[in-house]
C-alpha positions in Angstrom: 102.5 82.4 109.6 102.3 83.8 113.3 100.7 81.8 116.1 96.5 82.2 116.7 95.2 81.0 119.5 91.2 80.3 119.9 89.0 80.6 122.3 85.6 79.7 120.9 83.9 80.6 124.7 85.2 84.1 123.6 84.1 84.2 119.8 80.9 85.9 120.3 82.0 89.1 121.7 85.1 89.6 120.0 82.8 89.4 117.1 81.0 92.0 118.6 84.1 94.0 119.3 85.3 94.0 116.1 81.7 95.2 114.7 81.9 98.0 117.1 85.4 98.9 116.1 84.3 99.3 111.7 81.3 100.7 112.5 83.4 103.7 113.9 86.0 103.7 111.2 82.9 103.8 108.6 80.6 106.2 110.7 81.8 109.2 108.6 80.4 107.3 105.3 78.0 104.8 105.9 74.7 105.6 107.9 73.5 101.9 107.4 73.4 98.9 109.6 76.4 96.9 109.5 76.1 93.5 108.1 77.7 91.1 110.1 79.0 87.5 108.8 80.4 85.2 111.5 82.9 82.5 110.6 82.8 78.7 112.2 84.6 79.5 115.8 86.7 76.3 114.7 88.2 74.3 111.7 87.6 77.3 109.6 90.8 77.7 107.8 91.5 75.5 104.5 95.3 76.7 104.3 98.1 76.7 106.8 101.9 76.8 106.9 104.1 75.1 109.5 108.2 75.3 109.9 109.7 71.7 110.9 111.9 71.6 113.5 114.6 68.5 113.9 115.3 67.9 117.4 117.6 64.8 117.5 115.3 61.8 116.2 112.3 63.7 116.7 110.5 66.4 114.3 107.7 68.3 115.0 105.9 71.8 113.6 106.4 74.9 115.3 104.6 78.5 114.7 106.3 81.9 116.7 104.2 84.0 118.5 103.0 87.0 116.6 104.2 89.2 119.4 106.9 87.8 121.0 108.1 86.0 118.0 108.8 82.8 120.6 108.8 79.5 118.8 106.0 77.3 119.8 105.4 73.5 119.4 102.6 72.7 117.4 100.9 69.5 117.3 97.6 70.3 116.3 95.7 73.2 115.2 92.3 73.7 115.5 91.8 76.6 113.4 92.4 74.5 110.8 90.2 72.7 108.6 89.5 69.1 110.2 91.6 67.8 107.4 94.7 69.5 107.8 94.3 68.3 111.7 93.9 64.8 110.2 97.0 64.8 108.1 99.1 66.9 110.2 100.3 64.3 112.8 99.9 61.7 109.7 102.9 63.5 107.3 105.2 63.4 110.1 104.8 59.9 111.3 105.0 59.2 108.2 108.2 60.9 107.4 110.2 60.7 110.7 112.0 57.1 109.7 112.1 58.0 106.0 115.2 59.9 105.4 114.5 60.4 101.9 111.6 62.9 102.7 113.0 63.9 106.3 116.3 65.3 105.3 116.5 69.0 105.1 113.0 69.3 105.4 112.0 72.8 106.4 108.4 74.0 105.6 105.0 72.1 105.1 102.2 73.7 103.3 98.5 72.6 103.3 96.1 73.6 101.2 93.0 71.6 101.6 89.2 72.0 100.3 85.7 71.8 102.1 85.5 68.6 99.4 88.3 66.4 101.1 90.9 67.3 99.2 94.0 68.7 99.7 97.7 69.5 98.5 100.7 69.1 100.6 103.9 70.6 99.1 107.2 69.6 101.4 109.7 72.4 101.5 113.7 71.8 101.7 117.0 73.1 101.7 118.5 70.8 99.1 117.7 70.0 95.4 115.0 67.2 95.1 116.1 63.6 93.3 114.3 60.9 91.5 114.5 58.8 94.8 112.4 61.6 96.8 109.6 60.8 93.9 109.5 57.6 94.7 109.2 58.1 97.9 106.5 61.0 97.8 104.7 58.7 95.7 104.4 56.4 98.4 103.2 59.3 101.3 100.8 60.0 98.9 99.7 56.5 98.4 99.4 56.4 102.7 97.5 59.8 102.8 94.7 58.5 100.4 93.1 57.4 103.4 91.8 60.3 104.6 90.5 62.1 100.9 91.9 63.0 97.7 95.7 64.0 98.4 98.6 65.5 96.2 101.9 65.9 97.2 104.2 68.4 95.7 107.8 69.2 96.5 109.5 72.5 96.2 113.0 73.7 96.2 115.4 76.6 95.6 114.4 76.8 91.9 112.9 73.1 91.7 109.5 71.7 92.0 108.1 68.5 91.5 104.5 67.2 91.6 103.7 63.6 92.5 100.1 63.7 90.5 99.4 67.8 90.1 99.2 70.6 92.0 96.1 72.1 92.2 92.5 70.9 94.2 88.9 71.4 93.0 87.1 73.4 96.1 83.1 73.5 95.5 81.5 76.3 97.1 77.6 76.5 97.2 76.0 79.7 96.4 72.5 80.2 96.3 71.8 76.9 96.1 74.2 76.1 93.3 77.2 74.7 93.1 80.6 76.4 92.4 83.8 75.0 91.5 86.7 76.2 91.6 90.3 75.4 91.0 92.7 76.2 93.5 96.4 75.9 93.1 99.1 75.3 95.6 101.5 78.4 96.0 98.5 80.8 94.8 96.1 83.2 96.3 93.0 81.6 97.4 90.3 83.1 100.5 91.5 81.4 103.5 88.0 81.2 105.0 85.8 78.7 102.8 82.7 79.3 104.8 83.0 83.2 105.4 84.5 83.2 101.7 80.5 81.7 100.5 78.5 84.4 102.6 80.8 87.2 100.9 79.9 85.8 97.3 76.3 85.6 98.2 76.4 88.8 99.8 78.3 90.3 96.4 75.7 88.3 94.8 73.0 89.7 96.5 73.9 93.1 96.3 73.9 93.6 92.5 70.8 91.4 92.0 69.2 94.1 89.8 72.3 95.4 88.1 72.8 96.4 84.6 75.0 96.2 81.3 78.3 94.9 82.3 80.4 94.5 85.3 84.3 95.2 85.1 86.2 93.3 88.1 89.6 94.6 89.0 91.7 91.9 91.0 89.7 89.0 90.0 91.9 86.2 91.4 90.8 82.4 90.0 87.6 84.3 89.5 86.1 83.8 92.7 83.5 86.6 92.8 83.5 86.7 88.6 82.2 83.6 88.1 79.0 83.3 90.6 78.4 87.1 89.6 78.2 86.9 85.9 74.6 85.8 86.0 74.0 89.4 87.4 75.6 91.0 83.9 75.2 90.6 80.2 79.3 89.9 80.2 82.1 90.8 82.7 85.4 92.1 82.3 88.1 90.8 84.9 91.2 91.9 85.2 94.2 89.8 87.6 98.4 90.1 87.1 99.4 86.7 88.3 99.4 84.4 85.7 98.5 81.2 87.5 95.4 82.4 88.8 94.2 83.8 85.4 95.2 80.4 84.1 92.5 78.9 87.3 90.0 82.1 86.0 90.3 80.4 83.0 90.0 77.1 83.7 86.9 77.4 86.5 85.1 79.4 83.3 84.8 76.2 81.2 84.4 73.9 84.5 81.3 76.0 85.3 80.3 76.2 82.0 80.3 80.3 82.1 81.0 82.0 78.7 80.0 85.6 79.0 83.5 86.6 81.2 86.5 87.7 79.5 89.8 87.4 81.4 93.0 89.6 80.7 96.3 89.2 82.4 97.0 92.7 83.5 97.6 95.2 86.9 94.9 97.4 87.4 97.7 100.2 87.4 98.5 99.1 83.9 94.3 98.5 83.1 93.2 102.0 84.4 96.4 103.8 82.3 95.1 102.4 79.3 91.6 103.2 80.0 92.4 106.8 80.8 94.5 106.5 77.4 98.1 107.0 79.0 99.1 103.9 76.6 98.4 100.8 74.7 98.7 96.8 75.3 98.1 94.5 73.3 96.1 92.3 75.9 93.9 94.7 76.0 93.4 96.7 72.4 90.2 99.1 72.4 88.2 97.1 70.1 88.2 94.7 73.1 87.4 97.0 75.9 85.3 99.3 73.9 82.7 96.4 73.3 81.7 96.7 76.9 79.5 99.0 79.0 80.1 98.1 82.4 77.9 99.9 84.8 79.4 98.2 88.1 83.0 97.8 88.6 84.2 95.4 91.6 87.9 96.0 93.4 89.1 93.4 95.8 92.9 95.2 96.1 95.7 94.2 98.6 96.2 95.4 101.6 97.8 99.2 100.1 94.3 99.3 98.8 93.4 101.1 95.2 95.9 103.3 94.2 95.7 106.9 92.9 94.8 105.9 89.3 92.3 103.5 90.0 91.0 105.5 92.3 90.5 107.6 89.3 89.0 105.1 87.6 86.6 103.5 89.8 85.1 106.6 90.2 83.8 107.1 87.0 81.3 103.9 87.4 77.4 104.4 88.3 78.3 101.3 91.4 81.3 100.2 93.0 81.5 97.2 95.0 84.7 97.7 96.9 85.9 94.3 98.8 88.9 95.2 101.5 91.1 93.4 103.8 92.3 96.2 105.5 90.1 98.9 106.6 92.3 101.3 107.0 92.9 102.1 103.7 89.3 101.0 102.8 88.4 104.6 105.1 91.6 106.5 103.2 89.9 105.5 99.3 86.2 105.8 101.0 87.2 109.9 101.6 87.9 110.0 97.8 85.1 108.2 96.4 82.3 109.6 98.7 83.1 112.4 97.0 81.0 111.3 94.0 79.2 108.2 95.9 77.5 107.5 98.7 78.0 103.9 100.7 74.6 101.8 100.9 75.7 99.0 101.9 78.5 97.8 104.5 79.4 94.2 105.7 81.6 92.7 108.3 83.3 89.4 106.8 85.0 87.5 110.3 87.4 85.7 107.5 90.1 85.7 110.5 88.6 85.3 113.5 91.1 85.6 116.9 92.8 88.6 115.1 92.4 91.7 114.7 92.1 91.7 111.1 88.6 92.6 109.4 87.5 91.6 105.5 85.1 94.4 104.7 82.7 94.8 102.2 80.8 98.5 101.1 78.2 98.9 97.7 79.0 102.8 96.3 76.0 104.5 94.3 77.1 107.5 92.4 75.1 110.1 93.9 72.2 111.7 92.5 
């Protein structure tokens, strides 16, 4: 993780600057007004990742420079959620006369919630022991007094959970509540606040949908869950296996019974829906029992690939979710082809950077 620096005085027209630059790279599909969501100009970031560095007695975290790569001392880090300022100075006092949790200590991870919670996995260089338990159990004991806090420890081929290693974040959509589990080492939106204005916006957007929506990339069902209220059912589809296991979970902690999860690619989902082979997580009495009308992507960075590309297409509406808009604008020359962009949104999930979360609605044209 490479070094942001803030300047909240300067927020504001960055914002602006970056709203300028997508509604460029959109011009040649979108003739709309570009939503614009800003993010908190501080404390806006539930996760972040420090390397320790041992100098003599002393420890501290340090960050490198995204463009120098120069290692940088970092005390505090007010990007960060207010917690994760909290426990940051807190760990390593804590740790600096304990050998036990000091020695060979490399990384620390935080992953902390807008509900006080938070899990702090220690990374080292050496395999873990029963003594370290004992002794994580005890920082865990001393952070309790500033929320709900889990420590976990990782190693080459090792890890070890004090209590567990997962937190409950609660989002507010609409007026109702969300929850979510999040776990440590997973995917999750960075941005908890920008991360709620997307979902609404998603929400809002396909207010008068209908049949069914299939969601490609569904993560621990962060947009599925809120936006199944919009569909008679919803189809999600996510490869990693923990956060289908959270899609799963969240389902029966918000009481939602009408999505149906399968552990898959969307490579692998759009060969079998184009009938290029057969899984058994997915057989066609399964998939044939829906009639999804809207399908939402949310890919990585490399955005949707040919096939999907393929696939998406075929849907009356696309709600296509993109961290980088530069391939959002090379998939956007394919699918205006059959749709035109009604809708377009600026999400400032990472502000002080030049990174962009973008969000566009596609209605097959008439």
């Amino acid at each position: 993780m490479a070094l942001t620096t803030t300047y909240p005085e300067h927020y504001q027209q960055q914002l602006i600057e970056k709203a300028e630059l997508l509604t460029q790279m959109l011009s040649p599909f979108n003739q709309a007004a570009l939503e614009v969501f800003p993010s908190p100009p501080e404390y806006y970031r539930m996760r972040a990742e420090f390397r320790v560095w041992h100098d003599g007695d002393d420890l501290y975290y340090i960050m490198f420079d995204s463009s120098t790569q120069q290692r940088i001392r970092v005390d505090q880090f007010p990007i960060a959620s207010q917690l994760i300022n909290q426990l940051m100075p807190a760990l390593l006092d804590y740790i600096r006369e304990r050998p036990t949790l000091r020695y060979r200590l490399f990384q620390v991870d935080f992953l902390s919630t807008t509900t006080n919670q938070a899990v702090v996995s220690l990374l080292y260089h050496r395999s873990l022991e029963e003594d370290w338990q004992q002794e994580a159990e005890l920082l865990q004991e001393h952070l309790s007094q500033f929320g709900t806090i889990y420590i976990v420890g990782r190693a080459r081929k090792q890890k070890l959970a004090v209590t567990q290693d997962w937190v409950i974040e609660t989002l507010n959509i609409q007026g109702t509540p969300y929850h979510f589990q999040q776990i440590e080492n997973s995917f999750t939106q960075p941005n908890a606040a920008v991360n709620q204005q997307m979902i609404q916006w998603a929400l809002a957007a396909t207010q008068n949908a209908t049949g069914d929506l299939l969601e490609l990339y569904c993560g621990n069902g962060n947009f599925s869950l809120p936006l199944a209220q919009n569909f008679n059912c919803v189809l999600a589809t996510e490869i990693s296996k923990p956060s289908v296991a959270s899609a799963q979970f969240n389902c029966q902690l918000n009481n939602i019974d009408n999505v149906t999860l399968v552990r898959m690619s969307a490579e692998d989902f759009s060969a079998v829906m184009q009938g290029e082979k057969q899984s058994r997580r997915l057989p066609p009495e399964v998939y044939q029992s829906f009639h999804c009308q809207t399908v939402l992507v949310d890919p990585p960075r490399a955005g949707l690939d040919e096939a999907t590309l393929e696939l998406v297409s075929h849907y009356p509406t696309i709600m296509y979710i993109s961290c980088n808009p530069t391939t959002l604008v090379e998939n956007l020359s394919e699918l205006t082809k059959t749709h035109d962009v009604v809708k377009a949104a600026l999400f400032d999930q990472f502000p002080y950077t030049a990174h962009m979360e973008t969000g566009v609605l596609l209605q097959r044209k008439q």
